[in-house]
C-alpha positions in Angstrom: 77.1 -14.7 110.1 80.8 -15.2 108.7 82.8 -17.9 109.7 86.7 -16.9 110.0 89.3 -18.9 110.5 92.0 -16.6 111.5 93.0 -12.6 111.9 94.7 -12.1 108.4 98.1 -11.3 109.9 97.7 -12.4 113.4 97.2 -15.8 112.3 101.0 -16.4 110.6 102.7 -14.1 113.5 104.3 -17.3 114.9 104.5 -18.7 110.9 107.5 -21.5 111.3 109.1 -20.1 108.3 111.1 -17.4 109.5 111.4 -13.8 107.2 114.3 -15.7 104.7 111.7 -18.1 103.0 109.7 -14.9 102.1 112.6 -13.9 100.8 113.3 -16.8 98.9 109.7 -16.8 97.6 109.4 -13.4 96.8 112.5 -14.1 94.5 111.0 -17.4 92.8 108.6 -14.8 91.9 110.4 -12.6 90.1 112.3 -15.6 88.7 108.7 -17.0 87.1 108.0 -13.6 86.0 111.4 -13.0 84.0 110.9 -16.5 82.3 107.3 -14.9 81.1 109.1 -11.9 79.9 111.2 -14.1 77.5 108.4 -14.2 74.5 109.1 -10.6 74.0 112.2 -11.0 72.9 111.4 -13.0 70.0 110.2 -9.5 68.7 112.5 -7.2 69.3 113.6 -5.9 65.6 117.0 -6.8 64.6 118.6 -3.5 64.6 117.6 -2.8 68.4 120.7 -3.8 70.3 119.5 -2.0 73.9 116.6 -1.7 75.9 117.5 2.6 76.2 114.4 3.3 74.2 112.1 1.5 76.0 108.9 -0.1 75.0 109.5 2.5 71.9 111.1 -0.4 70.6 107.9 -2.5 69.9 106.0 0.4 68.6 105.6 -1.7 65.4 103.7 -4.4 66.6 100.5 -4.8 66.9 98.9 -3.0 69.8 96.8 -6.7 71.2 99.9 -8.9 70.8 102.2 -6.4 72.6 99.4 -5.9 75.7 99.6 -9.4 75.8 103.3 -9.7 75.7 103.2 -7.3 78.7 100.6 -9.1 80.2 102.3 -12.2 80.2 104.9 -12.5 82.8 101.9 -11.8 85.5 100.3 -15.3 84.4 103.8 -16.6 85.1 104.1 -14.5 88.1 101.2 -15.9 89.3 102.5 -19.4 88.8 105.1 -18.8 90.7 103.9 -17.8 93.5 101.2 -20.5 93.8 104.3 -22.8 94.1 106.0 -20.6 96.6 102.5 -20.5 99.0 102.5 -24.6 98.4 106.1 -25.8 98.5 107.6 -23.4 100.1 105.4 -22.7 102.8 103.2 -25.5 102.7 100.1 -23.4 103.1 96.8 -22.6 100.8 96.5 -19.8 98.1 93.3 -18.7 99.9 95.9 -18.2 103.2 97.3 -15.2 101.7 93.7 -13.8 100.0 91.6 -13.8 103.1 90.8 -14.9 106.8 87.4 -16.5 105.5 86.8 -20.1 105.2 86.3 -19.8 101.5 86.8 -16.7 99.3 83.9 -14.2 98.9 83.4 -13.8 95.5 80.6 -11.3 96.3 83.0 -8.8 97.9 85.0 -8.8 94.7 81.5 -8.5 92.5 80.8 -5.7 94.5 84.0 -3.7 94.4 84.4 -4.5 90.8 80.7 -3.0 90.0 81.5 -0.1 92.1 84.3 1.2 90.6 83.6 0.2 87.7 80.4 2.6 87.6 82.4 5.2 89.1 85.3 5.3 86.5 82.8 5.0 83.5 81.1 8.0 85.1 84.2 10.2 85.8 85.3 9.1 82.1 81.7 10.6 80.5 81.8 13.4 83.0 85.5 14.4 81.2 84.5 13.6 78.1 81.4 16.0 78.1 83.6 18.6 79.9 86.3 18.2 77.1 85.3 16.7 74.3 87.9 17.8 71.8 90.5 16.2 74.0 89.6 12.6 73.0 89.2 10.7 69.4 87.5 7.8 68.5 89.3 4.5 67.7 86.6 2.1 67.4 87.6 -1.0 65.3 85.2 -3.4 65.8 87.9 -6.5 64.8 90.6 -5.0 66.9 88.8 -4.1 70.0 87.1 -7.4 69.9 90.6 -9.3 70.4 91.8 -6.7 72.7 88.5 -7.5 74.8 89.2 -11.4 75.1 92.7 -10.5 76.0 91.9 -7.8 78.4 89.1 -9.8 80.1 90.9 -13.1 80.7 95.0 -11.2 81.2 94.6 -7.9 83.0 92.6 -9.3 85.9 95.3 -12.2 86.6 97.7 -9.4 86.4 95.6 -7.4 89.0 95.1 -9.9 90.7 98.8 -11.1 91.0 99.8 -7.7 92.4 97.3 -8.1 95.0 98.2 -11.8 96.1 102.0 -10.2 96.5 101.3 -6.9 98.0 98.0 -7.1 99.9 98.6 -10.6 100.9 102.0 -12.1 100.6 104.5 -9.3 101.4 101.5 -7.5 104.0 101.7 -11.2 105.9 106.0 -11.1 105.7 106.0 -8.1 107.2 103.7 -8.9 109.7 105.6 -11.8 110.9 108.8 -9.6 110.8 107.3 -6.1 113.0 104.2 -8.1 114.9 101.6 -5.4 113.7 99.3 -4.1 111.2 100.5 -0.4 110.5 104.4 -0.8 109.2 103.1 -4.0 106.8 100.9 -1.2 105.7 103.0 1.4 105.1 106.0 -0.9 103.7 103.7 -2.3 100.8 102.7 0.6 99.8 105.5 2.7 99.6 107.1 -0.6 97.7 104.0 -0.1 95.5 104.7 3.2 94.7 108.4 3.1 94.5 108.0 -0.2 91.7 105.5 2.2 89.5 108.2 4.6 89.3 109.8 2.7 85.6 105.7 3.3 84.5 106.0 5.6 81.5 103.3 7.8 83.4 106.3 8.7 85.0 108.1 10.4 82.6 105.1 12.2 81.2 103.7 13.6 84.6 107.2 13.6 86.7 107.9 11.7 89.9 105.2 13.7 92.1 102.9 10.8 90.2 104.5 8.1 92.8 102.2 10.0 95.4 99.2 8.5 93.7 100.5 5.0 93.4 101.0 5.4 97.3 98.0 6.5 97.8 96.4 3.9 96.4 98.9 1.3 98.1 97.4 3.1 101.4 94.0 3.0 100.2 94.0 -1.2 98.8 96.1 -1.9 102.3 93.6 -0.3 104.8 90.2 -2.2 103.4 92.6 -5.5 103.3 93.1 -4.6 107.1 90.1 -3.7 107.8 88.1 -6.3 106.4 90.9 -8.9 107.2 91.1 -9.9 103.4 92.3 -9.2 99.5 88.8 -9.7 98.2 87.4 -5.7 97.8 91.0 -4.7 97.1 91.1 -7.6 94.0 87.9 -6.5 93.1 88.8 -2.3 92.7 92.3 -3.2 91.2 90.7 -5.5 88.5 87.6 -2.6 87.4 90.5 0.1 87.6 93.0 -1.8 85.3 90.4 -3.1 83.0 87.7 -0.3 82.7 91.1 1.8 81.6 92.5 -0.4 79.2 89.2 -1.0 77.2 87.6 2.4 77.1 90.9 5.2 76.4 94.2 4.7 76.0 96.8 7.6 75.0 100.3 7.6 73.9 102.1 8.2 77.5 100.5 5.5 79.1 101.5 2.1 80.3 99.2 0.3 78.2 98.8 1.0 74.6 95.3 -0.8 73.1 92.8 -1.0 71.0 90.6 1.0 72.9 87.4 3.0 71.9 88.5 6.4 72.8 92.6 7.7 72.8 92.9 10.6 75.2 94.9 13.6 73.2 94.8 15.8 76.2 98.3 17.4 77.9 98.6 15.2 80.8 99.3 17.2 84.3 99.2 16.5 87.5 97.1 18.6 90.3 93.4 18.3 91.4 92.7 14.8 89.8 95.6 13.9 92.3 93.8 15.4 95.1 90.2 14.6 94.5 91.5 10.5 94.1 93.2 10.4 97.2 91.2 13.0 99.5 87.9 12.7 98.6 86.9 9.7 95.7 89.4 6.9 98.3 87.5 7.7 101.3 84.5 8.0 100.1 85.0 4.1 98.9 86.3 3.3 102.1 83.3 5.0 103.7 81.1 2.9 101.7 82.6 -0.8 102.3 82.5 0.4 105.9 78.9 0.5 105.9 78.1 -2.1 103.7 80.6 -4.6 105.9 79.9 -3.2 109.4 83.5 -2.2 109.9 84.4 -1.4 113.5 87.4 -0.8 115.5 89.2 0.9 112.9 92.0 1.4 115.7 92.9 -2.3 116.3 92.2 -3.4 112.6 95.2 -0.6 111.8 97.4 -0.5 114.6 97.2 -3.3 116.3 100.5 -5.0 117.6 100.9 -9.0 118.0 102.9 -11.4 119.0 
C-alpha cells in the first residue's frame, strides 16, 4: 500500500508564503531561462538586425546544434526553479512533483511506454495510409547526435513544463482559490495561451490552441487525480521525444535530424477531435484502472481551506 504524505494541493493551502513569492519565483524562472537563451545569440548571422523573421534566422545552422540551442534555456529553467522550491520556499523539489514519500519512477515508466507505443502506432498507421506524404532522412551520423541530444535535453525540457504547470503554478493557484478545479483550468489555459508563438500556429491557425488546452486539461486531471506529476512527466516526455526522433517537417517547432520529414499539407479537423475526445480519455480510462482511481468528484472539485 502507498504511503502519502499529503493531498497534492491541500497540503500547501495554508503555505506561509503568501501568492507574491510565487510570483517572485515564477519570475526567477523566466529570468534563468532568458540567461539560457543567451548562447543563441552568438549565432545569429551578422546581417540579421531583428528577431521579425523568426527562427528563419538560424535556418543555416545545423539542425542538432540549433535543437539544442532551443533546448537549452529549459536546463536553465529547470535550475532556476530548483532554487526558487529551495530558497525561496524552503521546501523539496519532490513537494511540487507528488504527494508520495518518494517519486514513483514506475508511474513515469509506464506512461512513457504507453504513449510511446501509441504514437509509434498512430505514426505507422499514417504512414501506411499515406505513404507518399513522408520522405526518408536517415543519416546515420546525424540522427545519432540528435539521439544523445534528444534523450538527455527534451525530457528535462518536458519535464520542466511539468514541474511549473502541473506542479508549481497548479499548487499557487491552489493556495490562492482553496480548490482543485480553477488551478486546473488556469494552467491549462496558460498552457495553451504560451503555445500560441509555436510556429504550428501559423501553419494550422489559432483554432490549434484548443489542442494545447486540451492537453493542459488532460495532464492536469491525472495530476489531480492521482495527486501527482509522475504519469503526466511520463506522457509529456514519450510525446516530445517519440516526435522529435522519428518525423519532423518544415512548420514545426522542432526541426531534426529525424528519420522521416512529413511533406503532407498540415490541417486541422478530425486528428483534433479523435486526440481530445476519444485517444485522452481512453488514457485516462486506463490509469484509472491501473491506479484504482475513485472519487473523481472530490479529486476535481474539491474546495479547501
Amino acid at each position: 500500500m502507498e504511503v502519502k504524505i499529503n493531498r497534492f494541493l491541500e497540503d500547501f493551502s495554508e503555505d506561509k508564503k503568501p501568492l507574491g513569492f510565487y510570483l517572485l519565483g515564477s519570475m526567477v524562472v523566466l529570468i534563468f531561462s532568458i540567461i539560457g537563451q543567451i548562447p543563441m545569440f552568438f549565432f545569429i548571422p551578422n546581417e540579421i538586425s531583428t528577431y521579425s523573421e523568426g527562427l528563419d534566422v538560424f535556418s543555416s545552422l545545423d539542425k542538432n546544434l540549433l535543437l539544442l540551442l532551443l533546448l537549452l534555456p529549459s536546463a536553465f529553467s529547470f535550475l532556476g526553479l530548483w532554487f526558487v522550491v529551495k530558497q525561496i520556499h524552503f521546501r523539496s523539489l519532490i513537494s511540487i512533483i507528488t504527494s508520495r514519500i518518494n517519486i514513483d519512477f514506475k508511474r513515469f515508466g509506464f506512461a512513457f511506454i504507453l504513449w510511446s507505443i501509441i504514437s509509434v502506432s498512430i505514426f505507422i498507421i499514417e504512414i501506411l495510409i499515406s505513404p507518399t506524404d513522408y520522405e526518408w532522412n536517415f543519416n546515420f551520423s546525424k540522427f545519432l547526435v540528435l539521439f544523445f541530444i534528444s534523450f538527455i535535453m527534451i525530457p528535462i525540457q518536458s519535464i520542466v513544463e511539468e514541474l511549473i504547470f502541473r506542479g508549481y503554478l497548479m499548487q499557487a493557484f491552489g493556495i490562492l482559490f482553496k480548490n482543485r478545479w480553477i488551478p486546473l483550468i488556469f494552467t491549462a489555459g496558460i498552457f495553451g495561451i504560451l503555445h500560441l508563438w509555436n510556429p504550428e500556429i501559423d501553419k494550422l491557425g489559432t483554432e490549434l490552441i484548443w489542442y494545447y488546452i486540451g492537453t493542459g486539461l488532460f495532464l492536469g486531471i491525472i495530476t489531480l487525480m492521482d495527486d501527482g506529476i509522475e504519469l503526466a512527466l511520463g506522457f509529456h516526455a514519450a510525446n516530445n521525444l517519440v516526435t522529435a526522433i522519428l518525423v519532423t517537417a518544415s512548420w514545426t517547432a522542432f526541426q531534426t535530424e529525424s528519420i522521416l520529414i512529413d511533406n503532407s499539407e498540415p490541417s486541422l479537423g478530425k486528428e483534433l477531435f479523435i486526440t481530445l475526445l476519444i485517444i485522452y480519455p481512453i488514457l485516462t480510462i486506463i490509469f484509472a484502472k491501473k491506479y484504482q482511481w475513485k472519487n473523481w468528484k472530490k479529486q476535481l472539485l474539491n474546495s479547501f481551506g
